[in-house]
PDB file as gemmi writes it, atoms N, CA and C in Angstrom:
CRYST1    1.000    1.000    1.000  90.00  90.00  90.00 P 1                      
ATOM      1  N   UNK A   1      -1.255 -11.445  17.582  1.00  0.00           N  
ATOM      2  CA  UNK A   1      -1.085 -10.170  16.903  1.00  0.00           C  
ATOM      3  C   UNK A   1      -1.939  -9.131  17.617  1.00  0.00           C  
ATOM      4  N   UNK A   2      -1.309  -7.941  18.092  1.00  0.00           N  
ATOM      5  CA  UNK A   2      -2.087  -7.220  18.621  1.00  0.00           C  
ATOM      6  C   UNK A   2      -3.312  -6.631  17.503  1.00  0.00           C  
ATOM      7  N   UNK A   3      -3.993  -5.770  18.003  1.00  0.00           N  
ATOM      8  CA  UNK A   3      -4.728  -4.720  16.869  1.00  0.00           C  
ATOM      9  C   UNK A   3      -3.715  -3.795  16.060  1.00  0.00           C  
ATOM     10  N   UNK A   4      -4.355  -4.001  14.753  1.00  0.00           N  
ATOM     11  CA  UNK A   4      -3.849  -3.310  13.866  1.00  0.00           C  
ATOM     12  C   UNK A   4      -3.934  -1.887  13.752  1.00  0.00           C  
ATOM     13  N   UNK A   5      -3.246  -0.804  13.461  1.00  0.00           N  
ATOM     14  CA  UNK A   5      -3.473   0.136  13.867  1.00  0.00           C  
ATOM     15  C   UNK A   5      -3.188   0.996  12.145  1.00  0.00           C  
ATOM     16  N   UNK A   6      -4.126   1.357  11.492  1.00  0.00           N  
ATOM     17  CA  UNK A   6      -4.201   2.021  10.317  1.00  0.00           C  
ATOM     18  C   UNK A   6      -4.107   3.682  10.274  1.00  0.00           C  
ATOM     19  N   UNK A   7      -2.861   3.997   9.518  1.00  0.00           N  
ATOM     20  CA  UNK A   7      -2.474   5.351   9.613  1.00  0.00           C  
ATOM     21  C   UNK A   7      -1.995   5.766   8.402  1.00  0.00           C  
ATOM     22  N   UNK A   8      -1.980   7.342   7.499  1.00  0.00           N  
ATOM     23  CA  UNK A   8      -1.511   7.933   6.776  1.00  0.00           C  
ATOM     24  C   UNK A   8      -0.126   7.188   6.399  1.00  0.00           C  
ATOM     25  N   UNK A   9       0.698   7.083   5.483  1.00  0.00           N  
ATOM     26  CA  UNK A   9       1.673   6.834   5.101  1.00  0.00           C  
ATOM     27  C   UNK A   9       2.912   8.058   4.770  1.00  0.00           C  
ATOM     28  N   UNK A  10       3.283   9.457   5.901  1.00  0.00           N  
ATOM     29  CA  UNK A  10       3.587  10.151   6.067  1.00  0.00           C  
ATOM     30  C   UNK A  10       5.146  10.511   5.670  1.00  0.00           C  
ATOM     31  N   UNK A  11       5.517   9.178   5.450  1.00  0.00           N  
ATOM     32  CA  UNK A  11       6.767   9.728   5.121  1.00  0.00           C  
ATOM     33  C   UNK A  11       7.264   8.278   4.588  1.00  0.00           C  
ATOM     34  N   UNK A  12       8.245   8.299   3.563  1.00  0.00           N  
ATOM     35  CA  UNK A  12       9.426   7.341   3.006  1.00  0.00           C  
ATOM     36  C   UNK A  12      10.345   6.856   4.145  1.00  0.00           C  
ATOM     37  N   UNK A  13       9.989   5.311   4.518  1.00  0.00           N  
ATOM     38  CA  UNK A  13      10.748   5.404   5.389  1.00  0.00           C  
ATOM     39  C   UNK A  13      11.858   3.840   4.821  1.00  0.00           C  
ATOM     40  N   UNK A  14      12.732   3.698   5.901  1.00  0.00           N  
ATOM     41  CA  UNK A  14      13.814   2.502   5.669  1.00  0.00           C  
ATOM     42  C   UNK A  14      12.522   0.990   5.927  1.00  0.00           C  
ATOM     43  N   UNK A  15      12.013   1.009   6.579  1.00  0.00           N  
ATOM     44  CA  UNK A  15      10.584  -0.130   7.031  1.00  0.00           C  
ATOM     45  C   UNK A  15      10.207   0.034   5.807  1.00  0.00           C  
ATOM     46  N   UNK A  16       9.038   0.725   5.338  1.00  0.00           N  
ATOM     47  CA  UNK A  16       8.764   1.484   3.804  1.00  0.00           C  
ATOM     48  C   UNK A  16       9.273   0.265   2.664  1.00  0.00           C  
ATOM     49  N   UNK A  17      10.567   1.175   2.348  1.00  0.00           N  
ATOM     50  CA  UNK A  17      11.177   0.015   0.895  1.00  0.00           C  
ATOM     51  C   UNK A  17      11.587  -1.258   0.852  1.00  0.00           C  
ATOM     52  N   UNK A  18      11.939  -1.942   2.744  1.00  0.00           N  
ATOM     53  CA  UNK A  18      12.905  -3.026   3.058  1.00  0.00           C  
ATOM     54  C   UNK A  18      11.557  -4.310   2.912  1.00  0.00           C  
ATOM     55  N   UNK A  19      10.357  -3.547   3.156  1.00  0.00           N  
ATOM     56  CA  UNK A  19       9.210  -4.759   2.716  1.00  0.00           C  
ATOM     57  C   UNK A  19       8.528  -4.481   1.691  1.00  0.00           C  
ATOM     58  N   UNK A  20       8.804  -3.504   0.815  1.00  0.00           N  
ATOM     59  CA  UNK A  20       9.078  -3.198  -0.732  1.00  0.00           C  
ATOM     60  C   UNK A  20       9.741  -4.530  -1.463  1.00  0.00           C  
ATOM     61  N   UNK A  21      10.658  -4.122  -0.885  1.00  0.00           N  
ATOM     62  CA  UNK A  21      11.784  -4.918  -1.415  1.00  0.00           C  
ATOM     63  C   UNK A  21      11.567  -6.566  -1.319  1.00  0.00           C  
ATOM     64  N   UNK A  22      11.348  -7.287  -0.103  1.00  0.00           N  
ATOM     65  CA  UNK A  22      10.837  -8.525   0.032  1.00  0.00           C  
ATOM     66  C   UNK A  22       9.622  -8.964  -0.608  1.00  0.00           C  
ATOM     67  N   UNK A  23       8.587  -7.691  -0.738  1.00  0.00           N  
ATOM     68  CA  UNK A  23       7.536  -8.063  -1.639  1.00  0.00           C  
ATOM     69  C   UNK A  23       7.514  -8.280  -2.839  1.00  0.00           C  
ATOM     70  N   UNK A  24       8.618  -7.422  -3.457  1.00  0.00           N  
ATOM     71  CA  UNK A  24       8.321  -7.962  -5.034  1.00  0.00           C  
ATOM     72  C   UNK A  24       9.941  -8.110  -5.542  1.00  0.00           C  
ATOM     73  N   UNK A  25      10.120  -9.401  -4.788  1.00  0.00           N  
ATOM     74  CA  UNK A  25      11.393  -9.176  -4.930  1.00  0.00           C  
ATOM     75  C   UNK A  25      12.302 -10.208  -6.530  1.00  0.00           C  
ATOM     76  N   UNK A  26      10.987 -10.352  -7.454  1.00  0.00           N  
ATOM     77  CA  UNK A  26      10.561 -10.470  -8.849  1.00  0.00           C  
ATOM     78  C   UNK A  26      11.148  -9.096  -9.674  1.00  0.00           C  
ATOM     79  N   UNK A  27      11.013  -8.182  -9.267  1.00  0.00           N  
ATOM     80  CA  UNK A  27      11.113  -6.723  -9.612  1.00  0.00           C  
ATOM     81  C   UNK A  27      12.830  -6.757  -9.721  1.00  0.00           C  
ATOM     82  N   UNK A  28      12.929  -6.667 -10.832  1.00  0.00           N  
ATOM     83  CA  UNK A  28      14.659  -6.381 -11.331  1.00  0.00           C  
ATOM     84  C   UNK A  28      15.265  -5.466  -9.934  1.00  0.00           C  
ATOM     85  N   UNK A  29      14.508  -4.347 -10.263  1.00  0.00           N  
ATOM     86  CA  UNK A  29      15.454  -2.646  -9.734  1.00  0.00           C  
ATOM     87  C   UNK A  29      14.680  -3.088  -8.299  1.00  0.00           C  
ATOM     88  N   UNK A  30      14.006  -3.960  -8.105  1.00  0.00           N  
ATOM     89  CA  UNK A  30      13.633  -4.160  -6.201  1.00  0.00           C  
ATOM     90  C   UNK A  30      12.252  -3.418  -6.196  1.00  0.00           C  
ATOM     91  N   UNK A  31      11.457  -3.550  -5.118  1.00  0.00           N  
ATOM     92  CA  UNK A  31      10.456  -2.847  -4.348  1.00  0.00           C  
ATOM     93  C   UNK A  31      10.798  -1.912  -3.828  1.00  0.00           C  
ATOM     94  N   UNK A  32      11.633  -1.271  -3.222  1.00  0.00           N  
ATOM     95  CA  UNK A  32      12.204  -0.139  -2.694  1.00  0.00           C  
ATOM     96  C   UNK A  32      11.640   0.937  -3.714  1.00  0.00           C  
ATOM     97  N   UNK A  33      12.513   1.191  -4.880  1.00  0.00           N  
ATOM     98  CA  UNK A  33      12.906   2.163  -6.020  1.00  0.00           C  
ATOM     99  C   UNK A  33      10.917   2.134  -6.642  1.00  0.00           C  
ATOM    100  N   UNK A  34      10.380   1.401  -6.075  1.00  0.00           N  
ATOM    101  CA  UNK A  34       8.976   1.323  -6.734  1.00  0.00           C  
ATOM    102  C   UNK A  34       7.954   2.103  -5.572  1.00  0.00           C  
ATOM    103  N   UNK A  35       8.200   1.617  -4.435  1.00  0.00           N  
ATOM    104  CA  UNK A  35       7.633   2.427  -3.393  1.00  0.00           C  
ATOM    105  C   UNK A  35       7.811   3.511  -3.204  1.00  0.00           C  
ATOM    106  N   UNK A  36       9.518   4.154  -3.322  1.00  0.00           N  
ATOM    107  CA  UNK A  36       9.317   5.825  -3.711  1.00  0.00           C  
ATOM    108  C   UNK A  36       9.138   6.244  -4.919  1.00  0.00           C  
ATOM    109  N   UNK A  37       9.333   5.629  -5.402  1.00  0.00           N  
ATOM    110  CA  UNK A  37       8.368   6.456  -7.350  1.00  0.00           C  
ATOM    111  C   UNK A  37       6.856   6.559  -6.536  1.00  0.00           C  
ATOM    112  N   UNK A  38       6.251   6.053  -6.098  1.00  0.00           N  
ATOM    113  CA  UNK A  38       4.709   5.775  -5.789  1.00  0.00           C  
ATOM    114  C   UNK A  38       4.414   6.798  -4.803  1.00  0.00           C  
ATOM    115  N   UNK A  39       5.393   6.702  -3.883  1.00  0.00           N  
ATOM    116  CA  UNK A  39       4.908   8.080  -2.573  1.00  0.00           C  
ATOM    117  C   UNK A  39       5.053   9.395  -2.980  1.00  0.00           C  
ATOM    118  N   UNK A  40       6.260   9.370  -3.890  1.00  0.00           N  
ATOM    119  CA  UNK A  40       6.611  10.892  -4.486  1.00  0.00           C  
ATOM    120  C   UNK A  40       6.438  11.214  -5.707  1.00  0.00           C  
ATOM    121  N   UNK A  41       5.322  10.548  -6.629  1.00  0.00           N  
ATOM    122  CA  UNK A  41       4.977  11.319  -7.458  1.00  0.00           C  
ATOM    123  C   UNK A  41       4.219  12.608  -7.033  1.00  0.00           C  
ATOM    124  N   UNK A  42       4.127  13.056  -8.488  1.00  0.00           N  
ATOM    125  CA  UNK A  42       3.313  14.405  -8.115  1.00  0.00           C  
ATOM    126  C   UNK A  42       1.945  14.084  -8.484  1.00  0.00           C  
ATOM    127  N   UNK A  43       1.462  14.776  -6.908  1.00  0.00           N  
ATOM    128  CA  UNK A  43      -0.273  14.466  -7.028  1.00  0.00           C  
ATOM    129  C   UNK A  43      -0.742  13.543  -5.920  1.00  0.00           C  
ATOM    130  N   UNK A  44       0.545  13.080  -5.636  1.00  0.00           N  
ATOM    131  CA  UNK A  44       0.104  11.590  -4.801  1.00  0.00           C  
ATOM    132  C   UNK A  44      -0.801  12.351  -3.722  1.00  0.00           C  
ATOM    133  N   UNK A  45      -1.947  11.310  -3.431  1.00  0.00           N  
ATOM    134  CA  UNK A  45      -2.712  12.019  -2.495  1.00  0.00           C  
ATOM    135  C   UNK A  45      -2.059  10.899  -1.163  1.00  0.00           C  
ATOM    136  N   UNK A  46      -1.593  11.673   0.065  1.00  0.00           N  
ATOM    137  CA  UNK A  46      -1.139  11.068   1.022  1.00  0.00           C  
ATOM    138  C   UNK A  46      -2.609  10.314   1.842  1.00  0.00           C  
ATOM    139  N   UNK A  47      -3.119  10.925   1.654  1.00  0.00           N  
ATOM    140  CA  UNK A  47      -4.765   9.610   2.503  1.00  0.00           C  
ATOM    141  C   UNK A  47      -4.897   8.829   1.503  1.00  0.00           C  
ATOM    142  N   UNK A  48      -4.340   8.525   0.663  1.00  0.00           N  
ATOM    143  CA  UNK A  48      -4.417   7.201  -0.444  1.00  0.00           C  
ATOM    144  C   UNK A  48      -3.474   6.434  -0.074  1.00  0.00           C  
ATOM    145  N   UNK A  49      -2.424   6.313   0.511  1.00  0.00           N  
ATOM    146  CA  UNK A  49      -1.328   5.659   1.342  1.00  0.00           C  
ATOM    147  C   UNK A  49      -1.392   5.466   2.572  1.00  0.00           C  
ATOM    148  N   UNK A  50      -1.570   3.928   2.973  1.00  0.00           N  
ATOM    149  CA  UNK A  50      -1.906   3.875   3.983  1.00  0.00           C  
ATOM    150  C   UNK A  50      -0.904   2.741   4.610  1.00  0.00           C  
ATOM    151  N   UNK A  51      -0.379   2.642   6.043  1.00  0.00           N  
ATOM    152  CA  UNK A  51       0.251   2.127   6.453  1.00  0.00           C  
ATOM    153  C   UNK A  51      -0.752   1.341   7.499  1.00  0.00           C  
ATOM    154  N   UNK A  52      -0.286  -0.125   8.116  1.00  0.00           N  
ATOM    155  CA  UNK A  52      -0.609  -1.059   8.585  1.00  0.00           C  
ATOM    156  C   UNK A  52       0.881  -1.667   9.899  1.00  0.00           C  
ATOM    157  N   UNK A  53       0.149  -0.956  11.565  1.00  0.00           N  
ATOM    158  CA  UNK A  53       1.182  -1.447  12.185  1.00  0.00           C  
ATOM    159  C   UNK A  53       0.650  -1.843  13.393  1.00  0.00           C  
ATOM    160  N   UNK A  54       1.295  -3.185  13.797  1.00  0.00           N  
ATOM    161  CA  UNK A  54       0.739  -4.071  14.344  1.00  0.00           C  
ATOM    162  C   UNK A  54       2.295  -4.093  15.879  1.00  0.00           C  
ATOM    163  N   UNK A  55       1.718  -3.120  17.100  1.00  0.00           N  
ATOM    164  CA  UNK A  55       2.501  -2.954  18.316  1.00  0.00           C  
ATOM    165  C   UNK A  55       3.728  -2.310  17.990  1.00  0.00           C  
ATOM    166  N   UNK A  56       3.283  -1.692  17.005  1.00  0.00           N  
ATOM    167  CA  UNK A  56       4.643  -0.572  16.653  1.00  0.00           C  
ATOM    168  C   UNK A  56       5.762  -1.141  15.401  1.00  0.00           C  
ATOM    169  N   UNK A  57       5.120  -2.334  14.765  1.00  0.00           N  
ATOM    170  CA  UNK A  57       6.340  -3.025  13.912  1.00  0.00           C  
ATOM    171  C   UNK A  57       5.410  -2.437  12.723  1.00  0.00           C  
ATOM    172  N   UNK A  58       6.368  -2.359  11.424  1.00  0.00           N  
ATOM    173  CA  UNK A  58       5.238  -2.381  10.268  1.00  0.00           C  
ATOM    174  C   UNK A  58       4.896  -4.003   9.569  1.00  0.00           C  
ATOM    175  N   UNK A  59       3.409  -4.003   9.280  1.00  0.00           N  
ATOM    176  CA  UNK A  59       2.707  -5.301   9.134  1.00  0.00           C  
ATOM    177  C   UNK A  59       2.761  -4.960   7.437  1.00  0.00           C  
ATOM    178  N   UNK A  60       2.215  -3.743   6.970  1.00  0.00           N  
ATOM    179  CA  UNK A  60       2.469  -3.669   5.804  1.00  0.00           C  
ATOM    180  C   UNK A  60       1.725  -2.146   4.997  1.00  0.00           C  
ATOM    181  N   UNK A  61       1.517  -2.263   3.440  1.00  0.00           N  
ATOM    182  CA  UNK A  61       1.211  -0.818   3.673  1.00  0.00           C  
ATOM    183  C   UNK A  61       0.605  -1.278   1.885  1.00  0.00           C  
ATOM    184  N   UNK A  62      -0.445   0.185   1.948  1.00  0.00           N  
ATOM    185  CA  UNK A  62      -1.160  -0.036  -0.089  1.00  0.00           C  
ATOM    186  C   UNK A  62      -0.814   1.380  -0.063  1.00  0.00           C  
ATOM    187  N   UNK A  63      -0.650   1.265  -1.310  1.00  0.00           N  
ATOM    188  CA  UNK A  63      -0.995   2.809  -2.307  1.00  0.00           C  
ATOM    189  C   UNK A  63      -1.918   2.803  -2.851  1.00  0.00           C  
ATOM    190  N   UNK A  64      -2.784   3.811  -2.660  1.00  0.00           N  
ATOM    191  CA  UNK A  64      -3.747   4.158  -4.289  1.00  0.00           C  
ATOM    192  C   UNK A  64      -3.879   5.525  -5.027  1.00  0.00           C  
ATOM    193  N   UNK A  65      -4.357   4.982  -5.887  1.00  0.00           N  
ATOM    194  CA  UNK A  65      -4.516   6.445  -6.357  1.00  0.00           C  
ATOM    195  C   UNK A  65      -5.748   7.235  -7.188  1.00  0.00           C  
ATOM    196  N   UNK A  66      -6.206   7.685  -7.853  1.00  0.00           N  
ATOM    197  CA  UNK A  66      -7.861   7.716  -8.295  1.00  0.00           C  
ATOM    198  C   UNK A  66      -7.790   8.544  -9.601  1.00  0.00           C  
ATOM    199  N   UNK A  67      -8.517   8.633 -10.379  1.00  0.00           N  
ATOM    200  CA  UNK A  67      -8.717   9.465 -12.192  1.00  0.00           C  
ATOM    201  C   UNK A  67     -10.189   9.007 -11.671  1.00  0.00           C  
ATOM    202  N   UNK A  68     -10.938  10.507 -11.659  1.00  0.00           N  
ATOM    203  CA  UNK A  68     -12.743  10.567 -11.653  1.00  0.00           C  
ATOM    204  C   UNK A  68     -13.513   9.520 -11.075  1.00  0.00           C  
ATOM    205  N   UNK A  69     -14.187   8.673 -11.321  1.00  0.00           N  
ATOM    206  CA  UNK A  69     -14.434   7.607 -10.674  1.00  0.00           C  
ATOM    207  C   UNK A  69     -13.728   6.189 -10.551  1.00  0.00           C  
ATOM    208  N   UNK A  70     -13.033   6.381 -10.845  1.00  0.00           N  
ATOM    209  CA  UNK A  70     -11.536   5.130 -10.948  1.00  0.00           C  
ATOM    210  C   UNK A  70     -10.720   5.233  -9.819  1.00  0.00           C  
ATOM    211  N   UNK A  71     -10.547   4.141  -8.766  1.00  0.00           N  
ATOM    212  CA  UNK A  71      -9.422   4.216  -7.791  1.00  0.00           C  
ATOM    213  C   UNK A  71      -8.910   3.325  -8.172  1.00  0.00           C  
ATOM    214  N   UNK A  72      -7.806   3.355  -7.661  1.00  0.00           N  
ATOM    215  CA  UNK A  72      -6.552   2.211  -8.624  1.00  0.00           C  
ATOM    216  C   UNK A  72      -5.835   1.810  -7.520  1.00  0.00           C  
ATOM    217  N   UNK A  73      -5.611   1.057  -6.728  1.00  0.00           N  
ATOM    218  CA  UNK A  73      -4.574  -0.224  -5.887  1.00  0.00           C  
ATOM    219  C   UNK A  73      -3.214  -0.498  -6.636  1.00  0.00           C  
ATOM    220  N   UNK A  74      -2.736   0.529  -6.487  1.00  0.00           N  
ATOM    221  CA  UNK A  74      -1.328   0.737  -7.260  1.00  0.00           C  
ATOM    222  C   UNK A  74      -0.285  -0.265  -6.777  1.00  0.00           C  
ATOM    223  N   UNK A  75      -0.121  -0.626  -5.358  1.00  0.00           N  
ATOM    224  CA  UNK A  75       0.889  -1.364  -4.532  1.00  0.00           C  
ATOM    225  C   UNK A  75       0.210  -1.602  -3.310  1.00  0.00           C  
ATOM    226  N   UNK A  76       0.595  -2.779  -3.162  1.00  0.00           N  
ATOM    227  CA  UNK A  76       0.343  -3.444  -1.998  1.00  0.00           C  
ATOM    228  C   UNK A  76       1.667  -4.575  -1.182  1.00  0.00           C  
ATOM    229  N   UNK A  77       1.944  -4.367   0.412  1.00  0.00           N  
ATOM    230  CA  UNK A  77       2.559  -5.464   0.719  1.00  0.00           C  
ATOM    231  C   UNK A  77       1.879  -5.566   2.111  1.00  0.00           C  
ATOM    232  N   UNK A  78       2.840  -7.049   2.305  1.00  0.00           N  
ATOM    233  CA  UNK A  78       2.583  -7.080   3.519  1.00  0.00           C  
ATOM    234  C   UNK A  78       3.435  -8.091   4.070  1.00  0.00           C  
ATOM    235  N   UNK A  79       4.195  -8.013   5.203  1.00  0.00           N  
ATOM    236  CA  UNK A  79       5.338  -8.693   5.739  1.00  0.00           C  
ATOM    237  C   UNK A  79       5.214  -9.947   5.959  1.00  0.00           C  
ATOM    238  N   UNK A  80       5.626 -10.582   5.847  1.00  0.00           N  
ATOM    239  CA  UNK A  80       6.088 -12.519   5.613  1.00  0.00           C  
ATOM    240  C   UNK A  80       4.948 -13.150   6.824  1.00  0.00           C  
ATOM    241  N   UNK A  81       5.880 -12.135   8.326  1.00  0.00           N  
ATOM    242  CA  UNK A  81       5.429 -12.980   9.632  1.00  0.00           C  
ATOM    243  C   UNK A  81       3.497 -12.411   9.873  1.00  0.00           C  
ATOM    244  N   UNK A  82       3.290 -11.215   8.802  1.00  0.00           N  
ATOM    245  CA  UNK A  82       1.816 -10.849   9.006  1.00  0.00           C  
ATOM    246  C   UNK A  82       1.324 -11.393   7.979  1.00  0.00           C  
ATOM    247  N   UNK A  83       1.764 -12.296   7.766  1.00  0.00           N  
ATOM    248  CA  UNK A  83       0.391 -12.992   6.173  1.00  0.00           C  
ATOM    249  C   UNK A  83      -0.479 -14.157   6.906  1.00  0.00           C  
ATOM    250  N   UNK A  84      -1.727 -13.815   6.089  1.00  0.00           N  
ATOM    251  CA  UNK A  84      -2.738 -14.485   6.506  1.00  0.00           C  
ATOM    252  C   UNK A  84      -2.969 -14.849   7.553  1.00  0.00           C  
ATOM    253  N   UNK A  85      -3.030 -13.061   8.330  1.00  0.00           N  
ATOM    254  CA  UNK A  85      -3.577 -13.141   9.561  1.00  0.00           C  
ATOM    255  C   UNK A  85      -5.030 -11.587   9.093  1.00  0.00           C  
ATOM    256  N   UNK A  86      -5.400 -11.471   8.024  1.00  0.00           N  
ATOM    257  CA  UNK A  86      -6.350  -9.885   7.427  1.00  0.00           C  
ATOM    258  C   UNK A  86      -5.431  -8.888   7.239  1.00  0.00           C  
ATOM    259  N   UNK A  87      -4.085  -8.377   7.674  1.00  0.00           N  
ATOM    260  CA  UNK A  87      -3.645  -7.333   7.554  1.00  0.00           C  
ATOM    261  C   UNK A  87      -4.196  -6.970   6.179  1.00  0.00           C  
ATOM    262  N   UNK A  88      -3.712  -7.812   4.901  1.00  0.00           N  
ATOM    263  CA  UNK A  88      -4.261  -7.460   3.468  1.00  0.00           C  
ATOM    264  C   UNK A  88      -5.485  -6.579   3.239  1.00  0.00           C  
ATOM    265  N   UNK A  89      -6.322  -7.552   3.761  1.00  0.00           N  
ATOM    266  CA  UNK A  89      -7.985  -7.272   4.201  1.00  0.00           C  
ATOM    267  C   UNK A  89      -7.941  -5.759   4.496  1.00  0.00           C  
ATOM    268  N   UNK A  90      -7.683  -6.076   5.693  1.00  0.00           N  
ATOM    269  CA  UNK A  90      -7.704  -4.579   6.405  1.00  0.00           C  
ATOM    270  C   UNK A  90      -7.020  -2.868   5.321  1.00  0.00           C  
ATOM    271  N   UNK A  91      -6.548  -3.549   4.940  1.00  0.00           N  
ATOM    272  CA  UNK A  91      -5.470  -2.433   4.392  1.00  0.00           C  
ATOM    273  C   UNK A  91      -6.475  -2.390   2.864  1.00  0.00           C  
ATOM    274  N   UNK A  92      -6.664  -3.625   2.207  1.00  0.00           N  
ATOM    275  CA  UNK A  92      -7.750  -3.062   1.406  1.00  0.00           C  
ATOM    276  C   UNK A  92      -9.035  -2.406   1.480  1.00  0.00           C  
ATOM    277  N   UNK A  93      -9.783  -2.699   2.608  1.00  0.00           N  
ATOM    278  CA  UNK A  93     -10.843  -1.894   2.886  1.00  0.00           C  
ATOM    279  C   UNK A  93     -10.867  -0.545   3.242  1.00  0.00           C  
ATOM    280  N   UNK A  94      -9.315  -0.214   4.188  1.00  0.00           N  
ATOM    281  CA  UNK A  94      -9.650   1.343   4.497  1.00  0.00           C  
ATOM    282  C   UNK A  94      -9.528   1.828   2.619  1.00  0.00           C  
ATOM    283  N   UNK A  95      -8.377   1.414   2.235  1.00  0.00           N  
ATOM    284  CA  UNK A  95      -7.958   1.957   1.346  1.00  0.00           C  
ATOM    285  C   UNK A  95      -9.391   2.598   0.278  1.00  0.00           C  
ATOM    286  N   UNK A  96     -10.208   0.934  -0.069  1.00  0.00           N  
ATOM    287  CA  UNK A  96     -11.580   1.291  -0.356  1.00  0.00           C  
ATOM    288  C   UNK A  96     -11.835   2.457  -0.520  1.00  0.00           C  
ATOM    289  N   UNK A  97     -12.382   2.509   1.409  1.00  0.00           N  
ATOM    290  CA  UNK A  97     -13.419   3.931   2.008  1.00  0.00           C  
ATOM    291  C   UNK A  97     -12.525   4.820   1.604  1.00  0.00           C  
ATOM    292  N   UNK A  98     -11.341   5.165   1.492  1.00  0.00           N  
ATOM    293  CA  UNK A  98     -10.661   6.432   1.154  1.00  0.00           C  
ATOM    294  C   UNK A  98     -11.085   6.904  -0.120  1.00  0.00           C  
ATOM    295  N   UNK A  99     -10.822   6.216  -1.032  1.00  0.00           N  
ATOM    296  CA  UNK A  99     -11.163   6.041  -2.533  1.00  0.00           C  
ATOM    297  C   UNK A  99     -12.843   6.816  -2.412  1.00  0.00           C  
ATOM    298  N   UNK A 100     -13.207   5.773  -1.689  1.00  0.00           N  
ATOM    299  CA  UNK A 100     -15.027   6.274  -2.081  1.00  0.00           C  
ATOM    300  C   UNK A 100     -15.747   7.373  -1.952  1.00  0.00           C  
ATOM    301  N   UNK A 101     -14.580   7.977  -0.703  1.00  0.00           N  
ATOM    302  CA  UNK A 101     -14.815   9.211  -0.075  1.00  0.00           C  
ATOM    303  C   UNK A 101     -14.200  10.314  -0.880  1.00  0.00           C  
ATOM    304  N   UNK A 102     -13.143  10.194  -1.844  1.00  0.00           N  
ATOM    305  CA  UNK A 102     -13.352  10.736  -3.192  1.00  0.00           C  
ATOM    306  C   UNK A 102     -13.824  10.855  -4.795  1.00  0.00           C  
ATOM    307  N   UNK A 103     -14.820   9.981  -4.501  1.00  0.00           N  
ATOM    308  CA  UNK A 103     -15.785   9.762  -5.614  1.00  0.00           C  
ATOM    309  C   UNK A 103     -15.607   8.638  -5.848  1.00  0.00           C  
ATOM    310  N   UNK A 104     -14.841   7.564  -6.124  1.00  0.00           N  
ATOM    311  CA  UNK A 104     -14.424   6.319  -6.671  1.00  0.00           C  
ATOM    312  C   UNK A 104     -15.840   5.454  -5.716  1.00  0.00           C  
ATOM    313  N   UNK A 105     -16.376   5.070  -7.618  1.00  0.00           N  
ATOM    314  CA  UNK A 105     -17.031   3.640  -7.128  1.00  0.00           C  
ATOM    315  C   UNK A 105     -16.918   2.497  -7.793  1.00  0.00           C  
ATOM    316  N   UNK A 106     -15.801   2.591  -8.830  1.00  0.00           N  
ATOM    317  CA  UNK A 106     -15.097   1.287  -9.689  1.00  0.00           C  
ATOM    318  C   UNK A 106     -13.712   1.159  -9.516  1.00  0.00           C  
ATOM    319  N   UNK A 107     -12.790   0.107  -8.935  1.00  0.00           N  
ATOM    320  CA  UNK A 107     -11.555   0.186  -8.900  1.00  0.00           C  
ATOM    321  C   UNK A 107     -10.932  -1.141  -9.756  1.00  0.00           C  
ATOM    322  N   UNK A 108      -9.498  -0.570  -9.426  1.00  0.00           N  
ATOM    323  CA  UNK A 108      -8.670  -1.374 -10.976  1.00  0.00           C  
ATOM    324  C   UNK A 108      -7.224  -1.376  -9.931  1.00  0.00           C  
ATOM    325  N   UNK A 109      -6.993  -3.117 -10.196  1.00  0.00           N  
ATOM    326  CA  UNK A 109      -5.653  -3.241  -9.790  1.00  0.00           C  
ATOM    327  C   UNK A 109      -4.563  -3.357 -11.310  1.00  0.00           C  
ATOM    328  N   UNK A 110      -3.099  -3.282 -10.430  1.00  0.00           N  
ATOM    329  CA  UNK A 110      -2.756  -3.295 -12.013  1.00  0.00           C  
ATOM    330  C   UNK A 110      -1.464  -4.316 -11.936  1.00  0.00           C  
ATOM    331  N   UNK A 111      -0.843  -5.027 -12.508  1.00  0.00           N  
ATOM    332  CA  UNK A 111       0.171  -5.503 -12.225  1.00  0.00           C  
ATOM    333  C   UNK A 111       1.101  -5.926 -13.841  1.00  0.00           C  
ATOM    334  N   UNK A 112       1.863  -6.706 -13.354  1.00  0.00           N  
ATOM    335  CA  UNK A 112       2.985  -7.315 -15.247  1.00  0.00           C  
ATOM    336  C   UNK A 112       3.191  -8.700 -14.588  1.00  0.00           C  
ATOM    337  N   UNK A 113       3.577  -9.234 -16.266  1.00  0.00           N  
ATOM    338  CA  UNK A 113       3.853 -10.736 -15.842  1.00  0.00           C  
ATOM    339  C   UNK A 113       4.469 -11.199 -15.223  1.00  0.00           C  
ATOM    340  N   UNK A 114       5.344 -10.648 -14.491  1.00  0.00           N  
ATOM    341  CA  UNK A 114       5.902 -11.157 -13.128  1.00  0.00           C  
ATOM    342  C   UNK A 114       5.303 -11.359 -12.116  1.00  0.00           C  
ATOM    343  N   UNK A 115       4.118 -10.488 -12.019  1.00  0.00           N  
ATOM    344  CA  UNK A 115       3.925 -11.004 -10.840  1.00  0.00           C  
ATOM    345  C   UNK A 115       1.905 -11.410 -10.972  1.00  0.00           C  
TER     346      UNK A 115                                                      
END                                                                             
């Protein structure tokens, strides 16, 4: 695996929902329809979305989002052939420092019984 290369999550893309979709693929309406509710709400802070790409493929990508000192790990994936190699890791820690760097020093994941 080359180096991972951590960047803004700039736009909704077809890569985006298609490992949406494989990730929670528990999710009635799919991962797709969940990943753009998440990028395009209103408010979304785009340095809270962060993408994970490994020689130009996507490895995987988190959302977060923050209320005062609360950052929240809204979504997380990460592609089949990049598991348990850190991408996760990686993608949780920037995500972290982003968070912290807007006040957040307690965070909260959230999930349902599916998953």
């Amino acid at each position: 695996m080359a180096p991972l290369i951590l960047s803004d999550t700039l736009e909704l893309s077809a890569d985006l929902t298609q490992l949406g979709d494989a990730a929670f693929d528990r999710e009635p309406l799919g991962g797709g329809p969940l990943v753009r509710l998440l990028l395009t709400r209103p408010g979304q802070a785009r340095h809270l979305s962060v993408i994970a790409n490994d020689g130009g493929r996507l490895a995987g990508w988190i959302i977060g989002s923050h209320s005062g000192t609360t950052g929240f790990i809204d979504a997380f994936a990460v592609g089949p052939s990049h598991r348990r190699r850190g991408v996760a890791t990686a993608l949780l820690a920037e995500l972290e420092s982003r968070l912290r760097s807007v006040g957040a020093h307690e965070f909260a994941v959230g999930g349902t019984d599916r998953f």
